[in-house]
C-alpha positions in Angstrom: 40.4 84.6 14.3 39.0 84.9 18.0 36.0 86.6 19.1 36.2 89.3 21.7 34.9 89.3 24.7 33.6 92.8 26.2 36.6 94.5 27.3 34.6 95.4 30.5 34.6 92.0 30.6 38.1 90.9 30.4 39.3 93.6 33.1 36.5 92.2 35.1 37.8 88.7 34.9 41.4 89.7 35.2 41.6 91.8 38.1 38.5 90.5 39.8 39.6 87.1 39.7 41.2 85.9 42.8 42.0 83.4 45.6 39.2 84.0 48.4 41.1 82.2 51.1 44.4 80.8 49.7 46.0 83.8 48.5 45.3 85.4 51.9 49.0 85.0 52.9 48.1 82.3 55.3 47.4 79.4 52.8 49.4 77.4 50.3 51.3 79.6 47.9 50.3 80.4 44.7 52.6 78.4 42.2 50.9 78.1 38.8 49.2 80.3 35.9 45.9 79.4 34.7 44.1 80.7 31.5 40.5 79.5 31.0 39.2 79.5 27.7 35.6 79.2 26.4 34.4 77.6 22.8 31.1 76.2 20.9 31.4 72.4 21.1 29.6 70.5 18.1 28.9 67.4 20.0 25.6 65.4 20.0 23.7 66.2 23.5 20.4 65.9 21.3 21.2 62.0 20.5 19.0 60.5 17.8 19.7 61.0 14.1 22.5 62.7 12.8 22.5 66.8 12.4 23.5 68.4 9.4 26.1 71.2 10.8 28.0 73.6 8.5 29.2 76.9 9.3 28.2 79.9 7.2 30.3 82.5 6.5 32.8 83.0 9.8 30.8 83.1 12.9 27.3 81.4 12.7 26.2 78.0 12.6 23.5 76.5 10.7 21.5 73.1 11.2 19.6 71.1 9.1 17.0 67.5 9.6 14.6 66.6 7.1 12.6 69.7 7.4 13.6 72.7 9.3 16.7 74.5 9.1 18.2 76.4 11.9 21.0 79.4 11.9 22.5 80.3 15.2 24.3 83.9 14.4 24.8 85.1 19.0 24.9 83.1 21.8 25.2 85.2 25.0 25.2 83.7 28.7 26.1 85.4 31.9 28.3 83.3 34.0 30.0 84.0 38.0 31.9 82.4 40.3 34.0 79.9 39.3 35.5 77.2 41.5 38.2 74.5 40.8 37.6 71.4 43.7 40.2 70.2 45.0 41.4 66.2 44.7 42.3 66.5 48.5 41.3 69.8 50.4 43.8 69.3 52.9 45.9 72.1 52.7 42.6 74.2 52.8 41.7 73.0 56.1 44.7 74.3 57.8 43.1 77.9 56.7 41.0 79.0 59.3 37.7 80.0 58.4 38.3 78.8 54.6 36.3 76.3 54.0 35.4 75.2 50.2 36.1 79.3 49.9 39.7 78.3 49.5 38.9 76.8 46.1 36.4 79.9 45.1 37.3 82.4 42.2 35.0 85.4 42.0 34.7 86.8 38.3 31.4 88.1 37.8 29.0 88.1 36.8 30.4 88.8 33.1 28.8 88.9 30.0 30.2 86.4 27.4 29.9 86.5 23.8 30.2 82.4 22.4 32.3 82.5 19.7 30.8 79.9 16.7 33.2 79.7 14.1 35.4 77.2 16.2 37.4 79.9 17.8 38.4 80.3 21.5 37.7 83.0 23.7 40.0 83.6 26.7 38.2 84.3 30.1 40.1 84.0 33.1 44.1 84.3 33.7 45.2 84.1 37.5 47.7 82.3 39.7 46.5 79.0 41.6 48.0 77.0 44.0 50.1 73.5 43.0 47.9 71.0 43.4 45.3 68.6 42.3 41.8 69.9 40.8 39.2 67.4 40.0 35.8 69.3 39.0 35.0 73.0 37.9 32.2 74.6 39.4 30.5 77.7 37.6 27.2 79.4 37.8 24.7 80.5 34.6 23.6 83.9 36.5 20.0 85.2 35.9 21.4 89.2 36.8 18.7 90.6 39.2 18.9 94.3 40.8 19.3 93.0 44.1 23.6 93.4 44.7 26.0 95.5 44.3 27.7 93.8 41.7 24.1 92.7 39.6 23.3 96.5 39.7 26.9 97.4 38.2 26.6 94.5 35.7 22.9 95.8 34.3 23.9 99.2 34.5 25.7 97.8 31.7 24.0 95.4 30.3 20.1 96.6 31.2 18.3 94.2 28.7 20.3 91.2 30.6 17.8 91.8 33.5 16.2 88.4 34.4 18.3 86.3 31.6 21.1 84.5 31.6 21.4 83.5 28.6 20.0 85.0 25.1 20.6 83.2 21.4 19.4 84.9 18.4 18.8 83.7 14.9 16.7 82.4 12.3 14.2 79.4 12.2 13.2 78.2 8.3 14.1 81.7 7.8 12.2 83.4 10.6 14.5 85.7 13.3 14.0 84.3 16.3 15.3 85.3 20.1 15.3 82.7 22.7 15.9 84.0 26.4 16.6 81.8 29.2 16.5 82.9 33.3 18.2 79.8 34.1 20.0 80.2 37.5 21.9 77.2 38.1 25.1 75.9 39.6 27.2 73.3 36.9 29.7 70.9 38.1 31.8 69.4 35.5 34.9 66.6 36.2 37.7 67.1 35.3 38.7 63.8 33.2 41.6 63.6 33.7 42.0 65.7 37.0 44.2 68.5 36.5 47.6 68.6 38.2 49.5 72.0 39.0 53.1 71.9 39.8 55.7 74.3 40.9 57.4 73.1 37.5 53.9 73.7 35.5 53.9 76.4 32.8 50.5 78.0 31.8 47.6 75.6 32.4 45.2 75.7 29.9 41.5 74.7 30.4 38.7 75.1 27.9 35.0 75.3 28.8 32.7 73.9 25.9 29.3 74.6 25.1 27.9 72.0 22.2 25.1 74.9 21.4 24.4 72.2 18.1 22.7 70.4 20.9 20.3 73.3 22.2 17.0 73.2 19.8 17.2 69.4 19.1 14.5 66.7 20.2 15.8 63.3 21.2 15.3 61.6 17.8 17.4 64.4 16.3 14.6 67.0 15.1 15.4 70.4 15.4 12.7 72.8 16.9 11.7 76.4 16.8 13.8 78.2 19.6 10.7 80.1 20.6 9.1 77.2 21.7 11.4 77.0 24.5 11.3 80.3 25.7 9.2 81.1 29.1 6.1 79.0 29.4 6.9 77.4 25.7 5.9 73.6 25.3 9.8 72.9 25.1 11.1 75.2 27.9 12.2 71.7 30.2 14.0 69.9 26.9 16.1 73.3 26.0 16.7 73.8 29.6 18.2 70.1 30.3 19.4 70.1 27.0 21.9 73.0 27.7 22.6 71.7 31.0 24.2 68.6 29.3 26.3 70.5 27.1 29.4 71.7 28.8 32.8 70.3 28.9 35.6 71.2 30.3 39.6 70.0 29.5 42.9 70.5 29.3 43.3 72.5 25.6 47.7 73.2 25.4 47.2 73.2 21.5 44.2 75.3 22.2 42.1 74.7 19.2 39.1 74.4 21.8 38.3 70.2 21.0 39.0 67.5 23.8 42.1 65.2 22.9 41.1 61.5 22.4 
């Protein structure tokens, strides 16, 4: 079973998903499909002692140390702008007036839904050109009402207004709702870099999140999300905490986990 994203969201990503420089008729031809896919990672970003992880019913996840229990039932983040760097930028220099634009895939923002019962979620499909990609580049978007397309986006989604990303659940039974205004650029390698050839069918490229890692101390201790919302004593940890926790690899079997 996959998750949905927003079909507002999809149409968003597919059509407004495109080659800023490149596919301007004066760069390198576009010779290779992409498909981007987001999933929940169940990593260990928190370190320490192990976490108790099961998943309850088909979509929420549920963590357990020696005292607290934690279920995670929505994880919501707003992402935009989504680059893929180039191993060599050469052909991109022979583009006047390109710059790192060449590389630069504008998609939002957009509204995604994580999905947490180890489903995939497709984002992005668009043609790139054949070559060598060695980092992704991605922004968590804090939507504000100062652009165009932050006023269309919260015309949508109003109570994303200031937050960029929102998880809901329960702490020792407790609902909880943790917002986060993070606004902050992520660049993740690409291990091994990714290689597109004329010859190349579909790419596809999963973006993880290991949300197990979120609400966790470094000895392993799980904490009460509202703790880390704005001005909470654990703000910093959850913030650098979900900074750590994307990944991003080639998926063809596309059952969202990194090969070994």
């Amino acid at each position: 079973m996959r998750f949905p994203v927003t079909r507002a969201a999809i149409v968003a990503a597919l059509f407004g998903f495109g080659l800023s420089a490149c596919d301007s008729g004066t760069g390198p031809e576009a010779d290779g499909m992409l498909r981007l896919w987001i999933a929940s990672g169940q990593g260990s970003v928190g370190g320490g002692a192990d976490r108790g992880i099961a998943l309850q019913g088909s979509s929420d996840i549920v963590l357990q140390d020696d005292t607290h229990t934690l279920e995670i039932t929505s994880v919501q983040l707003v992402l935009r702008e989504i680059e893929l760097e180039r191993l060599s930028d050469d052909d991109c220099d022979d583009v006047p007036g390109a710059s790192d634009d060449c590389e630069e895939f504008e998609i939002g923002p957009i509204l995604l839904t994580l999905p947490l019962d180890g489903s995939i979620v497709q984002i992005v499909e668009a043609q790139i050109p054949a070559d060598t990609y060695d980092e992704l580049e991605f922004e968590i978007h804090k939507p504000e009402d100062d652009t165009p397309d932050d006023l269309a986006f919260l015309a949508a989604n109003p109570t994303f207004k200031g937050v960029s990303i929102r998880v809901e659940g329960t702490f020792d039974g407790e609902e909880f709702v943790f917002e986060q205004d993070m606004d902050a650029e992520q660049e993740i390698d690409l291990s091994p870099p990714l290689t597109v050839t004329e010859a190349s069918g579909p790419i596809e490229l999963t973006l993880s999140l290991d949300v197990t890692g979120w609400f966790v101390t470094a000895n392993g201790s799980l904490i009460d999300p509202r703790t880390a919302n704005k001005g909470g004593p654990n703000e910093d940890l959850v913030e650098d905490n979900i900074e750590r926790s994307f990944d991003v690899f080639e998926d063809d079997d596309l059952d969202g986990e990194r090969d070994d």
